[in-house]
C-alpha positions as CSV (number, residue, x, y, z in Angstrom):
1,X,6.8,17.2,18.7
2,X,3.9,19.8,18.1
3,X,0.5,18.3,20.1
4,X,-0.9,17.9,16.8
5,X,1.3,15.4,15.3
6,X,1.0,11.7,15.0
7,X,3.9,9.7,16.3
8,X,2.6,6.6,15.2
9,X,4.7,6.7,11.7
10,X,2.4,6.8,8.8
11,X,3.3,4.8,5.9
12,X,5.5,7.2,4.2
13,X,7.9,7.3,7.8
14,X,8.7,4.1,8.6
15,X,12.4,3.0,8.4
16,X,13.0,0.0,7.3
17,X,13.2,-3.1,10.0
18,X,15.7,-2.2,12.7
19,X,16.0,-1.7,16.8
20,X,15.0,-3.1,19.5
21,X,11.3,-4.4,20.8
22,X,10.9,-2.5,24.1
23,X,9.7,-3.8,27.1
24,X,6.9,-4.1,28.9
25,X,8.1,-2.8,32.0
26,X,9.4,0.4,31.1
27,X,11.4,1.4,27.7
28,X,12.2,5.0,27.5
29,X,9.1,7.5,26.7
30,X,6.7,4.0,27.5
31,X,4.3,3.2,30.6
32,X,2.4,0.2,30.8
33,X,-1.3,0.0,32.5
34,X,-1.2,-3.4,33.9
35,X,-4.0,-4.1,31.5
36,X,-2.8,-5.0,28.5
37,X,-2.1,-2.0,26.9
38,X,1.4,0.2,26.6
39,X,1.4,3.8,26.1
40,X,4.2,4.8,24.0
41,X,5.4,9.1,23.9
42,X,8.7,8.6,22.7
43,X,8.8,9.0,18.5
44,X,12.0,6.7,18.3
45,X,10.6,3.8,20.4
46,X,7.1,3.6,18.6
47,X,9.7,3.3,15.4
48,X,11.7,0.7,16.7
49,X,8.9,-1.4,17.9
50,X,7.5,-0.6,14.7
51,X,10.3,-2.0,12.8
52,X,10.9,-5.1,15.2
53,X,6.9,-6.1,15.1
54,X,7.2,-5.8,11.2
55,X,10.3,-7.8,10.9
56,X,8.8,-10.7,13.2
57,X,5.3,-11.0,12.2
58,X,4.8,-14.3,10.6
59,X,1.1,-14.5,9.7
60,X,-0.5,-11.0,9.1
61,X,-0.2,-7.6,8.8
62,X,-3.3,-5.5,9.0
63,X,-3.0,-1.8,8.5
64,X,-5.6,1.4,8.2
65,X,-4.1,4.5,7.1
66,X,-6.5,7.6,7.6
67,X,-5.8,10.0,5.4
68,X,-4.5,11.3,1.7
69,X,-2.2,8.4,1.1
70,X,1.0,7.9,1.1
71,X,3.8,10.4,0.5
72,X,6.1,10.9,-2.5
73,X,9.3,8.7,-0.4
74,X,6.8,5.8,0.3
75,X,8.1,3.1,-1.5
76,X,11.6,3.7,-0.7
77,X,10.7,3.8,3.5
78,X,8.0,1.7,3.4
79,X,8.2,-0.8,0.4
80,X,10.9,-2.8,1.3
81,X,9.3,-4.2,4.3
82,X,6.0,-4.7,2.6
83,X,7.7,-7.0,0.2
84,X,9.9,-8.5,2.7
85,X,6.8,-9.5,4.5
86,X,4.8,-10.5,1.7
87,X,7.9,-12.8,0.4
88,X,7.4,-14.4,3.6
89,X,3.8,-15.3,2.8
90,X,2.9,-12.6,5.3
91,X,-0.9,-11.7,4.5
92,X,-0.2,-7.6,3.8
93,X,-3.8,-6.0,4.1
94,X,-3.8,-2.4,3.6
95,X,-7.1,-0.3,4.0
96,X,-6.8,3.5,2.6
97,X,-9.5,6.2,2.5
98,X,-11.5,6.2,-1.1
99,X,-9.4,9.7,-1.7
100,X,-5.9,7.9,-2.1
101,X,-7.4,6.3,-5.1
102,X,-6.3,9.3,-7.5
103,X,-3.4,9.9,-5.4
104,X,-0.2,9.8,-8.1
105,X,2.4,8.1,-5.1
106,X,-0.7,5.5,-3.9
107,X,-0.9,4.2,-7.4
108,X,2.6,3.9,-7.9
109,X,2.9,2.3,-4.2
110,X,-0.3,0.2,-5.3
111,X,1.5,-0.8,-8.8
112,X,4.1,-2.4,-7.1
113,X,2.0,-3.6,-4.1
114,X,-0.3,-5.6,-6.0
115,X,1.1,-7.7,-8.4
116,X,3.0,-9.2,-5.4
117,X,0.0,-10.0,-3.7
118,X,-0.5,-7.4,-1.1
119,X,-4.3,-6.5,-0.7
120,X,-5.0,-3.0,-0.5
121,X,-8.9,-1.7,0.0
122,X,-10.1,1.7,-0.1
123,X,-13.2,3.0,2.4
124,X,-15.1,6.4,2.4
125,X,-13.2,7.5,5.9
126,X,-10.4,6.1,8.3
127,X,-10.3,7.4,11.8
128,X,-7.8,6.7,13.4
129,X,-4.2,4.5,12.3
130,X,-4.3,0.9,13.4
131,X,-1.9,-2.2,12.4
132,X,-2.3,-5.3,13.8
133,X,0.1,-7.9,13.9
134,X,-0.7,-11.9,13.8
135,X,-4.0,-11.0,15.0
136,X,-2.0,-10.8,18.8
137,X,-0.6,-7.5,18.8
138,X,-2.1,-4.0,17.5
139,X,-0.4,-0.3,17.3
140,X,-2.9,2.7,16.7
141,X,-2.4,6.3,17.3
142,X,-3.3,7.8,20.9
143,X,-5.0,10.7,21.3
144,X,-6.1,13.0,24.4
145,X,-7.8,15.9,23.9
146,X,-8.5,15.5,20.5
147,X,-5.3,15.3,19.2
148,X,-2.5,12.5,18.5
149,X,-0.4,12.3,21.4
150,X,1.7,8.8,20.9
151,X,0.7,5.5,20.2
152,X,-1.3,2.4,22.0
153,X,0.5,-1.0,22.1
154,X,-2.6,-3.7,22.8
155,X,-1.6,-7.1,23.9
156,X,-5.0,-7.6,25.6
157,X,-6.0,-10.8,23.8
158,X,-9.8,-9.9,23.8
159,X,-9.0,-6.5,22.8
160,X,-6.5,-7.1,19.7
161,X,-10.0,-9.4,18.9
162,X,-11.9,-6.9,19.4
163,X,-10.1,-4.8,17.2
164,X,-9.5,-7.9,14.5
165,X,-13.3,-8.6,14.2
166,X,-14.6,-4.4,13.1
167,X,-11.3,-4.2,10.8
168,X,-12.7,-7.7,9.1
169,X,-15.8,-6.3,9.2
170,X,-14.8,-2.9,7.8
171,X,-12.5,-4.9,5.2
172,X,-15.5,-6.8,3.6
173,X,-17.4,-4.0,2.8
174,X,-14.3,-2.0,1.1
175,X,-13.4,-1.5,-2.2
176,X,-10.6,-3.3,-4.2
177,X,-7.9,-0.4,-5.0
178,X,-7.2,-0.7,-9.0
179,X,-4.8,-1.0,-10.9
180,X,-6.0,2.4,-12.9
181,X,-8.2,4.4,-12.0
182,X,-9.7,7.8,-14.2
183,X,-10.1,11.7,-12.4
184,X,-12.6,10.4,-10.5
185,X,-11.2,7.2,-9.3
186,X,-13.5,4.7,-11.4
187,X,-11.6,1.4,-12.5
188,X,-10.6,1.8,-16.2
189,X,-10.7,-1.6,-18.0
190,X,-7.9,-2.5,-19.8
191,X,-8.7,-5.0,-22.9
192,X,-6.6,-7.6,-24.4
193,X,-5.5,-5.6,-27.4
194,X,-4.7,-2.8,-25.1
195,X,-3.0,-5.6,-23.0
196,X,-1.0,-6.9,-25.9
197,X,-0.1,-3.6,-27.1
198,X,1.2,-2.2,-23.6
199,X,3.5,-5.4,-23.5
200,X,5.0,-5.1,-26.7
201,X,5.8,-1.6,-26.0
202,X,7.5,-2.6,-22.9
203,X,9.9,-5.4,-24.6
204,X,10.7,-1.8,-26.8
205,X,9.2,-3.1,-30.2
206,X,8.5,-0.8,-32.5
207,X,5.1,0.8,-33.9
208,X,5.3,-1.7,-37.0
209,X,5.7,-5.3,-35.0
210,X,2.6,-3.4,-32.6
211,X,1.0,-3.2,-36.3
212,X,2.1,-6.7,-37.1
213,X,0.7,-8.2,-34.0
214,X,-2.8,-6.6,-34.2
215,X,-2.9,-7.0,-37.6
216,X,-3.6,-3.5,-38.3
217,X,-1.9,-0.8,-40.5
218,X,0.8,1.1,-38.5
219,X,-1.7,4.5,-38.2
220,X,-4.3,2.8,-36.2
221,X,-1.8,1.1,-34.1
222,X,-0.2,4.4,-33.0
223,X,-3.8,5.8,-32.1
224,X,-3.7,2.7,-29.6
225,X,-0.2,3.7,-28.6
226,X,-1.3,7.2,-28.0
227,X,-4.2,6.3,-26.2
228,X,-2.5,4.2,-24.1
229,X,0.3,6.2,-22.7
230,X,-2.2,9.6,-22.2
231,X,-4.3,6.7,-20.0
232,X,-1.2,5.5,-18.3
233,X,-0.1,9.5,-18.2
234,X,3.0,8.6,-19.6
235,X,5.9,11.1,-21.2
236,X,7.0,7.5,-23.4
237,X,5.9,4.5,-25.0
238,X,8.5,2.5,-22.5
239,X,7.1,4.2,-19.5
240,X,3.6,3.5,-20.3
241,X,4.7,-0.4,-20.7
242,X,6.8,-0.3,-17.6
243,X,4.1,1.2,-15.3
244,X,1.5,-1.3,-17.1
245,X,4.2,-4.4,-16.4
246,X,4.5,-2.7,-12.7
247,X,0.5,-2.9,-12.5
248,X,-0.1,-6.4,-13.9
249,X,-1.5,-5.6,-16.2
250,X,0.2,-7.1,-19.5
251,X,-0.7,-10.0,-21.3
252,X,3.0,-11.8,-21.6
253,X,1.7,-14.4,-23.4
254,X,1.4,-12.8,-26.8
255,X,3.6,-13.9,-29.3
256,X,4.9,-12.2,-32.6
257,X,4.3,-13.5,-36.3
């Protein structure tokens, strides 16, 4: 492990939930202070505490990711927790950096995320990576010298507070993460005609029920199709409605002549 690497899995690196929760008094690459907080060396026991704090937690997850998002595998490795959790009625807050907001794999992790009611916030700069779990038990990345060098495990209950108060604090003055964003990360607003159009393109209709519904000739509905899927950066009318239905952003309720 190379002194400038951070052990504490980002996002795109955590397994999903499995091994066992160390110890206090001594797991493998661990030592504990007396104080309340572990220090944790060894990669494979920060992932299996990791994993068995995420499979437990049965109020909150709090999480701030420093950085440029999340990686291209991130909703394979990271995903299916996140929605095992939030199927739980786990509150899922996730705060990113304001750079992940034009990152391609944060959208798609966000397009997913979202609609299933995981919170996800975007601030100008992230220092360090912190979870905290049930507002009794935080992780964050350890550093000496600069550089990453394990993780922190804080079970100090005035410290985890400590900790739970600036990320609230930090969390109310973020920025929601849309649903789409432009090159510059601005919130593009999606209107009800675009709404009804991207859903009837992702039931498959045709251009001529899109005409039907808008009551519009079959030209000017196709400029709406072809605006929509260069906005959605689409290769297909199907994938523009699928990543729309995958955002939320679809008005179901429309209804053909």
């Amino acid at each position: 492990m190379s002194p400038g690497h951070d052990p504490l899995p980002s996002p795109d690196g955590v397994p999903p939930p499995a091994g066992v929760l160390p110890t206090l008094d001594g797991p493998p690459g661990s030592t504990f202070s007396g104080s309340g907080v572990e220090t944790l060396t060894a990669t494979q026991t920060i992932v299996d505490l990791l994993s068995e704090l995420i499979a437990t937690s049965t109020t909150s997850l709090w999480g701030a990711h420093p950085g440029a998002g999340f990686g291209a595998d991130h909703i394979d490795t990271w995903w299916g927790p996140v929605s095992e959790m939030a199927g739980r009625d786990v509150e899922v807050r996730t705060m990113l950096q304001h750079s992940t907001r034009t990152q391609t794999a944060t959208q798609s992790y966000a397009a997913l995320a979202l609609p299933a009611g995981v919170l996800i916030r975007t601030v100008p700069m992230i220092p360090a990576r912190t979870l905290i779990f049930d507002g009794v038990v935080a992780m964050a990345t350890r550093f000496v010298d600069g550089r990453s060098a394990g993780a922190l495990v804080i079970h100090e209950p005035g410290l985890v507070a400590y900790l739970e108060r600036g990320y609230d604090a930090e969390w109310a003055l973020a920025q929601d993460f849309p649903a789409l964003v432009d090159a510059e990360g601005r919130p593009v607003e999606i209107d009800q005609t675009a709404r009804t159009v991207l859903a009837l393109l992702a039931d498959g209709h045709k251009d001529e029920v899109v005409a039907r519904r808008l009551g519009c000739s079959v030209r000017t509905a196709r400029r709406h199709i072809s605006s929509l899927m260069e906005l959605l950066e689409s290769g297909s009318r199907f994938q523009a409605g699928a990543r729309a239905a995958q955002a939320g952003l679809l008005d179901r309720d429309a209804q053909l002549d």
